[in-house]
C-alpha positions as CSV (number, residue, x, y, z in Angstrom):
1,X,-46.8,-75.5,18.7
2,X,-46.8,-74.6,14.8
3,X,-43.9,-72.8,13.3
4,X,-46.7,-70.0,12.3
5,X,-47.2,-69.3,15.8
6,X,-43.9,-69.4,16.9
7,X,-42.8,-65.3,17.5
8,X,-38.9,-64.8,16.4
9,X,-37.0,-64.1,18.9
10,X,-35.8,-60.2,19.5
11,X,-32.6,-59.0,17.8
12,X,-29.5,-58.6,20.2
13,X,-28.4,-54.8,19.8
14,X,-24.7,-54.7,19.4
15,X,-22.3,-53.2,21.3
16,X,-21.1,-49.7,21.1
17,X,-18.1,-51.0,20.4
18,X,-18.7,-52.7,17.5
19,X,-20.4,-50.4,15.8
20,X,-17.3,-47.6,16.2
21,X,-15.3,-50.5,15.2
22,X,-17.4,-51.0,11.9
23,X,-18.2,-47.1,11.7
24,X,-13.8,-46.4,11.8
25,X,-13.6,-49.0,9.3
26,X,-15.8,-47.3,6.9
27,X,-14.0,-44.8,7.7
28,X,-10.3,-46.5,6.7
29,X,-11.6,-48.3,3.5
30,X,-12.9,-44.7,2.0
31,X,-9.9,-43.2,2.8
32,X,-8.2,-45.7,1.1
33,X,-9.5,-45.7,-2.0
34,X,-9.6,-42.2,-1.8
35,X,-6.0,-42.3,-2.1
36,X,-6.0,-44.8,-4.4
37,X,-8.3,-42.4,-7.0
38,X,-5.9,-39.6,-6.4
39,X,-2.4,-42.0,-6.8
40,X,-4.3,-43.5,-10.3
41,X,-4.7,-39.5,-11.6
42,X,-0.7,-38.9,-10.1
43,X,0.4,-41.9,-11.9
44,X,-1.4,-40.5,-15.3
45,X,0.5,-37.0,-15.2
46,X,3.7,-38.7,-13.9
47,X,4.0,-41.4,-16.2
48,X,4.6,-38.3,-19.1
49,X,5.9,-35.6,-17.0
50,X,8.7,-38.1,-14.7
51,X,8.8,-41.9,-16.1
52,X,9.8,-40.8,-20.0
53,X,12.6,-38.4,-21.2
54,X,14.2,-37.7,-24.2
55,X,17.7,-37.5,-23.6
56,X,21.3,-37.0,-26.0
57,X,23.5,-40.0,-26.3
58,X,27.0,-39.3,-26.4
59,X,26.8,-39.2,-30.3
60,X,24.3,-36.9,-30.7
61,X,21.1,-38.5,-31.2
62,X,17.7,-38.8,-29.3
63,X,17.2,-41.6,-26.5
64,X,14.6,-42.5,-24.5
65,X,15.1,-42.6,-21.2
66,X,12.8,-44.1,-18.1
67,X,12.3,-43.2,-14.8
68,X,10.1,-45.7,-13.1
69,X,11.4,-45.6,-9.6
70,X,10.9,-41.8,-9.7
71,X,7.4,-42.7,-10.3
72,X,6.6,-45.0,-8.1
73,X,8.2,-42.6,-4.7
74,X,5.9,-39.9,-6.3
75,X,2.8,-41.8,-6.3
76,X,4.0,-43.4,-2.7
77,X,3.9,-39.9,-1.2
78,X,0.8,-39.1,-3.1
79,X,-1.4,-42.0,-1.8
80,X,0.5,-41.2,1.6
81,X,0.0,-38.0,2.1
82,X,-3.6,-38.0,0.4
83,X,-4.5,-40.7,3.0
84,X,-3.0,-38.7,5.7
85,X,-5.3,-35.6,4.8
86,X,-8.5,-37.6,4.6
87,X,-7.9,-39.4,8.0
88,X,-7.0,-36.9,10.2
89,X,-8.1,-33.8,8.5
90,X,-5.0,-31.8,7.8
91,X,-7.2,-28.8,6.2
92,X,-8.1,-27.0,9.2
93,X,-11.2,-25.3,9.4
94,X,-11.6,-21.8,9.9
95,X,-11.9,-20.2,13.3
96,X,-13.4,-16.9,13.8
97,X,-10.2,-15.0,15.6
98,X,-10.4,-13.3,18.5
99,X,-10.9,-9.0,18.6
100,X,-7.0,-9.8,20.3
101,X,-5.4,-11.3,17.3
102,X,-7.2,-9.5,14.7
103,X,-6.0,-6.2,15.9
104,X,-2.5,-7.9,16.7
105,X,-2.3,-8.9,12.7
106,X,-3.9,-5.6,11.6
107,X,-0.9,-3.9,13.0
108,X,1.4,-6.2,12.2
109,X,0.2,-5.2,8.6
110,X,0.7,-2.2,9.1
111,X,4.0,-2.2,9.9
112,X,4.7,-5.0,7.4
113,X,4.3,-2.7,4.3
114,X,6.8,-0.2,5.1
115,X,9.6,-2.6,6.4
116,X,8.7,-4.2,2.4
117,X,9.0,-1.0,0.9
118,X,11.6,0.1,2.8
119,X,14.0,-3.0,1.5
120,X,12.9,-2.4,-2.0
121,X,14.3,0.7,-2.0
122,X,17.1,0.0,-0.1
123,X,18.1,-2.7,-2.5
124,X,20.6,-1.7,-4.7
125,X,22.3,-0.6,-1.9
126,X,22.7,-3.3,0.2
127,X,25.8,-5.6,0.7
128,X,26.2,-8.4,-2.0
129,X,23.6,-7.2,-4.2
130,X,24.5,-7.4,-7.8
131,X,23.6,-8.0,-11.7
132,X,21.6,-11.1,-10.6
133,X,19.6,-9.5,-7.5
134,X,18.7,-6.8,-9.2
135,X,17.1,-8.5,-12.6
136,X,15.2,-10.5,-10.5
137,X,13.8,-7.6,-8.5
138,X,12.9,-5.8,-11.5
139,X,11.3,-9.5,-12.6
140,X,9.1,-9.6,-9.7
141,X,7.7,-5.6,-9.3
142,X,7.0,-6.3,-13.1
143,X,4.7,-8.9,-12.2
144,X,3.6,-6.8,-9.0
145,X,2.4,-3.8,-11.2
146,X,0.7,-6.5,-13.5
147,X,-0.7,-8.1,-9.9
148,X,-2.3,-4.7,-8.9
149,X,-3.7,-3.9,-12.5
150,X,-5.7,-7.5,-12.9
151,X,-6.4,-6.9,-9.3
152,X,-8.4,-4.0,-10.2
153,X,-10.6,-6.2,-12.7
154,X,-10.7,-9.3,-10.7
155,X,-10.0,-8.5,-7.3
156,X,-12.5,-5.3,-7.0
157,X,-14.9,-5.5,-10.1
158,X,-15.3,-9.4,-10.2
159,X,-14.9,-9.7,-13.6
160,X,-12.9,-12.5,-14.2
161,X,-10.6,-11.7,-17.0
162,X,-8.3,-14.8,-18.6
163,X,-6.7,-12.5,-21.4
164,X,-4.8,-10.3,-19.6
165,X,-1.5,-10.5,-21.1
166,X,-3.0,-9.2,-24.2
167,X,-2.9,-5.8,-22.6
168,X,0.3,-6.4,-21.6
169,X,1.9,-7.1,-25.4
170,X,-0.4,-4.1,-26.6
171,X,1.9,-2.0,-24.3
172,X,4.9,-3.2,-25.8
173,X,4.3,-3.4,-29.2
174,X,2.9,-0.2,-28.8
175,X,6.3,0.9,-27.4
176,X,8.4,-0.7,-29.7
177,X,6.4,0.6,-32.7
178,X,6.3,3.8,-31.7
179,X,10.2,4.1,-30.5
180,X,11.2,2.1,-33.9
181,X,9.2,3.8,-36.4
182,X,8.7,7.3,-35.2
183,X,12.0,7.8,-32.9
184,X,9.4,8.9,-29.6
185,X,11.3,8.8,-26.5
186,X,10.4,6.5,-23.5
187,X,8.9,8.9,-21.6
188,X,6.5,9.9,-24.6
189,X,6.2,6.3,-25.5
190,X,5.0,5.4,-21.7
191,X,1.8,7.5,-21.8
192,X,0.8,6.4,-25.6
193,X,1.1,3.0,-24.8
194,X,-1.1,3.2,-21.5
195,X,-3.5,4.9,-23.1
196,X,-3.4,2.4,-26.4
197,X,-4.2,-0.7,-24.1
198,X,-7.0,1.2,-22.3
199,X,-8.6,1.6,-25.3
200,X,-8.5,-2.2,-26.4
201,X,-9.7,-2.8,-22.7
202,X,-12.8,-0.8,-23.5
203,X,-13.2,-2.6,-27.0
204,X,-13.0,-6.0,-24.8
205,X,-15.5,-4.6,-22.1
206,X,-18.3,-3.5,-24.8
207,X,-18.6,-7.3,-25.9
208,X,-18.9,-8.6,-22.8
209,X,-21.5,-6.5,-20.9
210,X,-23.8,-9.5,-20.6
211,X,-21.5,-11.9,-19.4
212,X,-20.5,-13.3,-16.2
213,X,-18.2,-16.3,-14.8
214,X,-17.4,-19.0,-16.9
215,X,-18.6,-17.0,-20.3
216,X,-16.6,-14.0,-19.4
217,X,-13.2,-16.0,-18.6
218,X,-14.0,-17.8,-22.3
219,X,-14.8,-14.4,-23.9
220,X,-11.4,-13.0,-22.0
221,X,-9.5,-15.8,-23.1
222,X,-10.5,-15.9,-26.5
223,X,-9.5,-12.0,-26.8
224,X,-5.8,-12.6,-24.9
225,X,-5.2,-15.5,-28.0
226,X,-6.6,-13.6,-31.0
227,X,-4.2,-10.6,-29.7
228,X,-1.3,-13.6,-30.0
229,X,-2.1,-15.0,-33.2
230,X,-2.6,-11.4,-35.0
231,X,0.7,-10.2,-33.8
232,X,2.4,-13.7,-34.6
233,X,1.0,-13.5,-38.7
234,X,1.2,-9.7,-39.1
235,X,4.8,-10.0,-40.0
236,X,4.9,-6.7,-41.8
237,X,4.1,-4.9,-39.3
238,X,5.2,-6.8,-35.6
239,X,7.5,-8.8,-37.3
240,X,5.9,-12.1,-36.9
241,X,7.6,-15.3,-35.3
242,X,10.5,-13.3,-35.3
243,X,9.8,-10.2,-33.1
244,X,11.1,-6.9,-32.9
245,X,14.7,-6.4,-32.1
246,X,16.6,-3.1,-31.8
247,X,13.5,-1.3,-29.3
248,X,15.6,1.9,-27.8
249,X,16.5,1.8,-23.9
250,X,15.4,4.4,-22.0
251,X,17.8,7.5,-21.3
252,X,18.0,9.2,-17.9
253,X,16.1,12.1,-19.2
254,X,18.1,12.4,-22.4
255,X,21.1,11.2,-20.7
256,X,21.9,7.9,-22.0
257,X,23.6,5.0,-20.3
258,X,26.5,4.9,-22.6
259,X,30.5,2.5,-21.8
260,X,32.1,6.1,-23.4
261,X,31.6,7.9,-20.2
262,X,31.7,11.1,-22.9
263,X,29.6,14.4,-22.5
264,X,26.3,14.2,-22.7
265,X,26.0,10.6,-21.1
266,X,25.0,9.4,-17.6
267,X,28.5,8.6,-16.5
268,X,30.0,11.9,-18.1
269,X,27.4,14.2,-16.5
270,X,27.5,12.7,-13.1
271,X,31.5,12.4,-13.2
272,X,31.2,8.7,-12.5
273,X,33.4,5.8,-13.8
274,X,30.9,4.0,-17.2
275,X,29.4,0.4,-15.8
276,X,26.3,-1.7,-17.1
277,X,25.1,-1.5,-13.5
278,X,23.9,2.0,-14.0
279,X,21.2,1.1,-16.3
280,X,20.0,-1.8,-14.6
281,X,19.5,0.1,-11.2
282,X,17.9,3.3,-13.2
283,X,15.4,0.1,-14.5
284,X,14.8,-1.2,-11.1
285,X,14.1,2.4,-9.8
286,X,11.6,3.0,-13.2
287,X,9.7,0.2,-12.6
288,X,9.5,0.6,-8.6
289,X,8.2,3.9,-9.5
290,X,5.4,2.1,-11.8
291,X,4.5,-0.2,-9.7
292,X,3.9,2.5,-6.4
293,X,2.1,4.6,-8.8
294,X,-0.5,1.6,-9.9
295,X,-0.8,1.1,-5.9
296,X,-1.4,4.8,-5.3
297,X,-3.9,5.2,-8.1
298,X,-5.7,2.0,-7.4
299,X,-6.2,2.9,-3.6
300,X,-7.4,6.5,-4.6
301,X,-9.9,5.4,-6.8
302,X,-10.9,2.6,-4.5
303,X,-12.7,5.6,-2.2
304,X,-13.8,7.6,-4.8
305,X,-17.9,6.9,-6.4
306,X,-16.3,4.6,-9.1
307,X,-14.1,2.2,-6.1
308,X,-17.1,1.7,-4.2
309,X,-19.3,0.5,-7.6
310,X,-16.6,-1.9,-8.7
311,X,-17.1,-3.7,-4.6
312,X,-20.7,-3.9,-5.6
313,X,-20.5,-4.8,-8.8
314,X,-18.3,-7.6,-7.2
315,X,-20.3,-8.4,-4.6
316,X,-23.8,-8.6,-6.4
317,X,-24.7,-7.1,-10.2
318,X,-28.4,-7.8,-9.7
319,X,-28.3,-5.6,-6.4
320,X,-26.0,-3.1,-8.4
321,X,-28.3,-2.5,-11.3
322,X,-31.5,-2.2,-8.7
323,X,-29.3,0.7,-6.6
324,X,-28.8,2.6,-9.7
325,X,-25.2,2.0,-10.7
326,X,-24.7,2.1,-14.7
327,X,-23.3,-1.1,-14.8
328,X,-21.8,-0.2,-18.3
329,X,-19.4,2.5,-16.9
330,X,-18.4,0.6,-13.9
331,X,-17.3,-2.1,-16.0
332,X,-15.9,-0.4,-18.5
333,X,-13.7,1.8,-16.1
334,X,-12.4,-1.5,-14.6
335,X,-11.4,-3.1,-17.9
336,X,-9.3,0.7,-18.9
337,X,-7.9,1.1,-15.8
338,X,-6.6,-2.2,-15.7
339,X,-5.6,-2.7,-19.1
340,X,-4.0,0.4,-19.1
341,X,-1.5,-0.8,-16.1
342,X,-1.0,-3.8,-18.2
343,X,0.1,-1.5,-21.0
344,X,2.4,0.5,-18.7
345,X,4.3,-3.0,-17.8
346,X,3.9,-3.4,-21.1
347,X,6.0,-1.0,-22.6
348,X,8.8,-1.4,-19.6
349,X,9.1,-4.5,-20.7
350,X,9.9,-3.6,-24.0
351,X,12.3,-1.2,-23.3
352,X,14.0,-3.6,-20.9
353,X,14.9,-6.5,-22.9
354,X,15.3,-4.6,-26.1
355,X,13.5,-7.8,-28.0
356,X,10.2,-8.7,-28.1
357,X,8.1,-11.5,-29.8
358,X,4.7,-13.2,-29.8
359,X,5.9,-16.6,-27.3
360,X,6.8,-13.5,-24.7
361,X,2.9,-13.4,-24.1
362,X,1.5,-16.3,-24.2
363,X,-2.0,-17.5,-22.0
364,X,0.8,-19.0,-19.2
365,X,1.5,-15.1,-18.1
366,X,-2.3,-14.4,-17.4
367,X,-1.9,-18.2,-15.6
368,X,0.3,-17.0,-13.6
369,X,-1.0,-13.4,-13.0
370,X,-4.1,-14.5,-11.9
371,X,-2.3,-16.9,-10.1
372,X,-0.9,-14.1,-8.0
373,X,-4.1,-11.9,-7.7
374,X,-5.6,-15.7,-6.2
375,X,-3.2,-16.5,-4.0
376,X,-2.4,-13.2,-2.4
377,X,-5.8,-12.6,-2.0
378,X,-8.5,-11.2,-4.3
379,X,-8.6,-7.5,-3.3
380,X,-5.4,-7.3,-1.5
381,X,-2.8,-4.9,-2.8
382,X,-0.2,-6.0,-0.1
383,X,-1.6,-9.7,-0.3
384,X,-0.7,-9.7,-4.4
385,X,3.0,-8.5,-3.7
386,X,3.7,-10.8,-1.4
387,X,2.1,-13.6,-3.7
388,X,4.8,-12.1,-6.8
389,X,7.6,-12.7,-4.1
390,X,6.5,-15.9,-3.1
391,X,5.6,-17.0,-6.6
392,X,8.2,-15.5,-9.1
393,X,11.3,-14.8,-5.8
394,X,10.6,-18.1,-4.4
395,X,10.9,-20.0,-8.1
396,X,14.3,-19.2,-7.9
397,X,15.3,-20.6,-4.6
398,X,14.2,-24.2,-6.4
399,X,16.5,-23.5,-9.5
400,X,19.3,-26.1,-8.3
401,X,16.8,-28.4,-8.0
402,X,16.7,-28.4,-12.0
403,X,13.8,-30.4,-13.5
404,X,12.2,-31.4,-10.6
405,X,11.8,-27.1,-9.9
406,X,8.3,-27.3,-11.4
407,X,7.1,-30.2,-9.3
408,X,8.2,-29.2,-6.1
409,X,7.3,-25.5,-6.6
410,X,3.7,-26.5,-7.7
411,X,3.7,-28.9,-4.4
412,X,4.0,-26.1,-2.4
413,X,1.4,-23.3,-4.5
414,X,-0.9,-26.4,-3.3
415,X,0.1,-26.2,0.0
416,X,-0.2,-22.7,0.5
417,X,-3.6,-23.1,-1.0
418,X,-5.1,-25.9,1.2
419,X,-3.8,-24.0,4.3
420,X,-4.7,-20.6,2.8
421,X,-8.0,-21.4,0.6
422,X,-8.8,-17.4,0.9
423,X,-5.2,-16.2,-0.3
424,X,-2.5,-14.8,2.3
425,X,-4.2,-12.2,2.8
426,X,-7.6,-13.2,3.6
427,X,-9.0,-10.3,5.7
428,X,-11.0,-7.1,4.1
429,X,-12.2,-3.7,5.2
430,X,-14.7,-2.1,4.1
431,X,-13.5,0.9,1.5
432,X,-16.5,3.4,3.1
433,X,-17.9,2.7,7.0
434,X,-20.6,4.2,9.0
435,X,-18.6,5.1,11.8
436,X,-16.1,2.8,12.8
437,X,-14.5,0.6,9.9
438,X,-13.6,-3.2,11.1
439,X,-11.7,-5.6,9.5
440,X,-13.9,-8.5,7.8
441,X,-12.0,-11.9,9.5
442,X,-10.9,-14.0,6.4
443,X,-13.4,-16.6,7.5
444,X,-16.8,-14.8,7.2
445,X,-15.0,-14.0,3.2
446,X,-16.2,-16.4,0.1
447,X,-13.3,-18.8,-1.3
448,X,-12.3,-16.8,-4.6
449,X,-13.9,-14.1,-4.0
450,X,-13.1,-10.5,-3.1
């Protein structure tokens, strides 16, 4: 018989087994070099950030000093724990929860802000509490009341807004100007600065009326470092490089917090022995005051005609513009409102520290204030303070850890983030319901999104 006419003989199918062998070794070699890609980006940030340091001999000049083995456990627990995640899927997905546990966590929610504001004001007064307690409390409802006012533009409106601190050093040079040069008092100052960055929020809004996403976060951005750089060459007016120094502290209604103990003072009026603490624990109680007032205004106008636009403006501008909503107002009310928050901080601030200067609001504070709208969940007013605890708080439980603070702190914002891709608050309900209003479960909510 000719090889023409010879028929090849039928391919033997292979064994179930061998393919799932093959089909987990694809599986294996991806991972790998999955991990290998994200060790090779670890080594490049480490190799600056961990492996070189400049440090001081003992006779005063500049060494460099390397850190290789550092290094090399770093990217060992990166291509570990990448490898790890890929093969056995650490991210879980999400579950739709049961009617049980929904309502379970709705109450415990319910309860949870209380108990919170319950210790805030309790604070002062409890056991151990000193100088150190309290200045970081009054750090983190500062960055609270900033939270809830960039909550307001990017939580409920949408509008993603990268230039928020400039608000925030409008309020206080607005302050400090104000108390230095025309002798206003705090409490006339407050209003005037409030009012001051709502009006360079509306200047920002007109602009960028057209502009979504990406453009508007450039736009944003651009604004927040133009608001820098003028304040940081105006020297005649802001002082320049060198701030402002000598901004009044607020009195106690014209009482001020004076070491005399004399008439007319705090201590003298109250017949109470003069200490610093005083003043510190009238600032804690002045700015938990500003921040339950941005809450309390920012859930009243949530309901109101203007709340409900900002949610659809969020949700879809094209829909918005075809239901009638003047889109101009709606944004422009958002960038005010929340700029004028920012201004309110703004001026505590100020009047806090007594100093201010252009490197006090730079584009790392609207980092990290966006940071905290993100990862407390866009639209969630108790989901962005427990973010400023977490965030600012919790920074300071890794201060004995030195340098390596940063690292390990960002470690775990990533953490929080893989397990919590929707913020820590991921749930919504609906501002205005027909009839009953349920909860939307976190998982039926866009990542980033409101």
């Amino acid at each position: 018989m000719s090889a023409e006419g010879m028929t090849p003989a039928p391919a033997l199918p292979r064994s179930a087994g061998e393919g799932a062998s093959r089909s987990g070794g694809g599986r294996v070699g991806a991972a790998v070099r999955d991990a290998a890609i994200a060790t090779l980006v670890a080594f490049g940030l480490f190799v600056v950030m961990v492996g070189l340091r400049t440090d001081v001999s003992p006779t005063g000049a500049l060494f460099l000093r390397q850190r290789w083995a550092d290094v090399a456990i770093l990217c060992g627990l990166v291509f570990a724990g990448r490898l790890a995640m890929t093969l056995w899927g650490f991210r879980p997905e999400p579950k739709a929860a049961s009617p049980a546990r929904a309502a379970a966590l709705r109450r415990a929610g319910m309860l949870f802000a209380p108990v919170l504001l319950g210790l805030a004001v309790a604070l002062p007064f409890i056991p151990g509490t000193g100088r150190y307690e309290l200045d970081l409390g009054i750090l983190v409802l500062t960055y609270v009341m900033l939270g809830w006012g960039l909550n307001i533009v990017v939580g409920l409106a949408g509008l993603l807004d990268l230039g928020y601190v400039a608000f925030y050093a409008i309020g206080a040079y607005s302050y400090a100007l104000l108390a230095t040069y025309f002798g206003f008092s705090f409490w006339l100052c407050l209003p005037l600065a409030g009012i001051l960055a709502a009006f360079w929020g509306v200047l920002l809004g007109f602009p960028v009326l057209r502009l979504r996403g990406d453009y508007l976060a450039i736009v944003t951005l651009a604004f927040g470092e133009i608001i820098r750089v003028v304040l940081l060459n105006w020297v005649e007016l802001t002082g320049g490089p060198n701030g402002m120094t000598g901004i009044p502290r607020p009195t106690f209604f014209g009482l001020p917090f004076s070491m005399s103990g004399g008439p007319g003072t705090f201590a003298g009026t109250f017949g109470l022995e003069p200490d610093p603490i005083h003043r510190v624990i009238f600032l804690y109680y002045l700015i938990l005051v500003l921040a339950l007032l941005t809450n309390w205004v920012t859930l009243r106008v949530r309901r109101q005609p203007i709340g409900r636009a900002w949610e659809a403006l969020r949700e879809d501008e094209i829909a918005c513009r075809a239901l009638g909503i003047n889109i101009t107002t709606t944004k422009l009310t958002a960038f005010a409102l929340g700029a004028m928050f920012g201004g309110f901080a703004g001026a505590f601030f100020a009047t806090r520290q007594g100093f201010i200067s252009p490197e006090s609001f730079t584009f790392i504070e609207s980092a990290i204030i966006l940071a905290i709208v993100v990862l407390g969940g866009m639209g969630s007013q108790i989901g962005v303070a427990v973010a400023a605890i977490v965030m600012i708080g919790g920074f300071e439980l890794f201060r004995d850890l030195e340098e390596w603070r940063m690292l390990v702190f960002g470690a775990a914002m990533v953490v929080i983030m893989v397990l919590r891709p929707r913020g820590l608050v991921g749930t919504r309900t609906p501002t205005i319901a027909l009839g009953q209003r349920r909860a939307i479960a976190a998982e039926h909510v866009a990542e980033g999104r409101g």
